[in-house]
N, C-alpha and C positions, 0 to 999 in steps of 0.2 A: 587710671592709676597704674604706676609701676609697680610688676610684682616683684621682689628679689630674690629666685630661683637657685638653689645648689642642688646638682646631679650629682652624688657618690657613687664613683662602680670602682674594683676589685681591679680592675684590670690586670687580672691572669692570664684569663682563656683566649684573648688578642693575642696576645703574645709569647705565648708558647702553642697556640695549634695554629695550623696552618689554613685549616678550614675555617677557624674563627674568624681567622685576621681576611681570609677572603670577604667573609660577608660583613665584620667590621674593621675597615681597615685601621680607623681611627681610634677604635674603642666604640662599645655601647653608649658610652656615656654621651660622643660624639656626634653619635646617630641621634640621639635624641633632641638633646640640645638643636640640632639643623631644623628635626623634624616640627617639636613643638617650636622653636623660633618663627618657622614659615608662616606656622597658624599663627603665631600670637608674638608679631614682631615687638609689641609692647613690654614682654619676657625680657629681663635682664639677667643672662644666664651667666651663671659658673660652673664650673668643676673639679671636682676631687677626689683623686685616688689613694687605695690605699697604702703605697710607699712616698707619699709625701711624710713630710712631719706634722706628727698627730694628724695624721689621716688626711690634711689638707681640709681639719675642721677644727682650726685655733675658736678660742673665744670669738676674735674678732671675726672672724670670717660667718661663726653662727649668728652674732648679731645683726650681722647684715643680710640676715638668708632669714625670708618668708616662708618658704615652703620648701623642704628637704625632700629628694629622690634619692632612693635607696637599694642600687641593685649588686649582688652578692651573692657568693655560692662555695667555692671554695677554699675560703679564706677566712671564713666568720669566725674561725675560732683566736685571728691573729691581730684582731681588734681591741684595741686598748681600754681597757675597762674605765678607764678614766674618761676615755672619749664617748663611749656608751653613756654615761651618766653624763655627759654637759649635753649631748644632743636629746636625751630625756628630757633634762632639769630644762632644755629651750622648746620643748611641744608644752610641757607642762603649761611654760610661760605662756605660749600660743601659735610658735611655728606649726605649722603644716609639715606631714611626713607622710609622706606615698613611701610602701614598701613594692617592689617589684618583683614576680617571680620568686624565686628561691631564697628571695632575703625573707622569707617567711620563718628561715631558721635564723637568721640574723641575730646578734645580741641586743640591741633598739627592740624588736619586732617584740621578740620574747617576753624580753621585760617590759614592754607596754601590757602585754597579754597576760602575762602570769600564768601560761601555760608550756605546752610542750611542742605546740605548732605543728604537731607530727602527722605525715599524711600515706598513703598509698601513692607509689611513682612507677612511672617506664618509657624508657626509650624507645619507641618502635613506629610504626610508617602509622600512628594515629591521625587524623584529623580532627580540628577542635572545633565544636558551632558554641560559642558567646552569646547563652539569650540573654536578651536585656527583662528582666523582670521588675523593674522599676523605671518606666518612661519617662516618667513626671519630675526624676531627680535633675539636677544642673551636668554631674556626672557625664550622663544618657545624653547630654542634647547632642542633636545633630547626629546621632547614629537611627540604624533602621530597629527590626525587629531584634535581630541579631547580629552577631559578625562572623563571617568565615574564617578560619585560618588553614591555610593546607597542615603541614607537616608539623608537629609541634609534640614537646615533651607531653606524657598524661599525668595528671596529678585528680588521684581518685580522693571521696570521702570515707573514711571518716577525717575530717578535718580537725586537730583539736586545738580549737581556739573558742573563745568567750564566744555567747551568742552575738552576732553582729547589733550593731545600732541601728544598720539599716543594710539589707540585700538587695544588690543593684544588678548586678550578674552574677547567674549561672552557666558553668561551660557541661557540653558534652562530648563525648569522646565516640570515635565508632568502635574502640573494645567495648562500651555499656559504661562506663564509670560515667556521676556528674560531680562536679566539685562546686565549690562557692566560691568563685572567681571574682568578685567584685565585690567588696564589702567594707563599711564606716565603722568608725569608731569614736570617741569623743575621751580625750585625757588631758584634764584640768583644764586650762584653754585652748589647746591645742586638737586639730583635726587629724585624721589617722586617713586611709584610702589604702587597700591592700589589692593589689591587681594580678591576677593571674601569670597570664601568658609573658613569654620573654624567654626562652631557652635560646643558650647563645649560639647554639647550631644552627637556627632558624632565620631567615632576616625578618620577625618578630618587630621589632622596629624598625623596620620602614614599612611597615601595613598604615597605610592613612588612616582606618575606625580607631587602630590602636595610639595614635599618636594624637587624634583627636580626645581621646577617653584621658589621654596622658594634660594633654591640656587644658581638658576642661575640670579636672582633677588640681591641676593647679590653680585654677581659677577657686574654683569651690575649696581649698586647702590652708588660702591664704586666711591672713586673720584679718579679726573684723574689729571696728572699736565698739568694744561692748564697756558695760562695767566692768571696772574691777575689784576682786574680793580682795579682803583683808582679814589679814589672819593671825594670831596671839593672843597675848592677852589684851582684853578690851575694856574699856569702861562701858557702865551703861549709859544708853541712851537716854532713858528716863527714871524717873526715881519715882516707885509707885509707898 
């Protein structure tokens, strides 16, 4: 089955650093899109940034997107609140939304959570180990115990988001911090997947564990045909 995939990045930090645009020269988004295609040439991918109109996420374009990618950082606050609510009101329905990295602060991210997202951070020559603490999930397949990453942003706990639905990974840092790296959620019919790593200093996307995590997240993100609820007012069913 074809999955229909939208990638949304920000595309700031490409294009105004220099070191960004070295390790992406196309955009994040662009990295990605090659990275999960390779794996999973079945992917019918698009993409969307933020200086498009309405963010390059019209009506039509969400209803044809299965599964939304979410990555974002300095910009979140330039996000059109209207647009925030149709890509809610379409998880609700049942799209998939991978949040990436720093779109933890995102406006989507938040208002699924109902909290404040807020975490301990630092820039500095960290290294990241990604245990996988949940083998068994679809997430996990095809990765090992954990994953390495050299260089990478620290995002320490306390985390403050809703208890997860399910912990898939945890990273650690060699300052001592662990954070919750890998984590589900479930809103209305719709699938959540919040993934750690991804500093755009890094070339974070093109590490193969993390591309494969990104894909098998779409896989597991897409909707399924289940029931559907109905909701208002109702008659009964039986008259006792």
């Amino acid at each position: 089955m074809t999955i229909r995939v939208t990638i949304w990045n920000e595309f700031v930090h490409e294009r105004k650093h220099a070191n960004v645009a070295e390790i992406y020269p196309q955009g994040i988004h662009a990295a990605i899109t090659e990275g999960i295609g390779r794996i999973e040439p079945d992917f019918s991918i698009r993409t969307a940034t933020l200086e498009e109109p309405e963010h390059g996420l019209t009506e039509e374009v969400l209803q044809e997107t299965d599964v939304l990618l979410w990555w974002s950082h300095a910009r979140n606050h330039l996000v059109q609140d209207e647009v925030v609510e149709r890509v809610c009101s379409r998880i609700y329905d049942g799209m998939g939304f991978i949040a990436l990295h720093s779109a933890l602060n995102s406006k989507p991210f938040r208002k699924l959570m109902g909290t404040t997202c807020q975490i301990k951070w630092r820039e500095a020559d960290d290294k990241e180990r990604i245990w996988v603490i949940d083998p068994s999930h679809p997430i996990a397949e095809g990765i090992g115990s954990y994953i390495d990453i050299g260089y990478e942003e620290m995002y320490g706990e306390h985390f403050d988001i809703p208890i997860p639905d399910e912990l898939i990974f945890v990273s650690w840092f060699t300052g001592g911090e662990v954070f919750r790296s890998g984590v589900t959620y479930r809103r209305g019919r719709g699938k959540i997947f919040y993934f750690r790593p991804g500093h755009q200093e890094v070339p974070t996307y093109h590490h193969p564990d993390v591309l494969k995590v990104l894909a098998n997240a779409v896989r597991w993100a897409a909707p399924r045909h289940g029931a559907m609820p109905r909701y208002g007012n109702s008659a009964p069913i039986d008259f006792v």
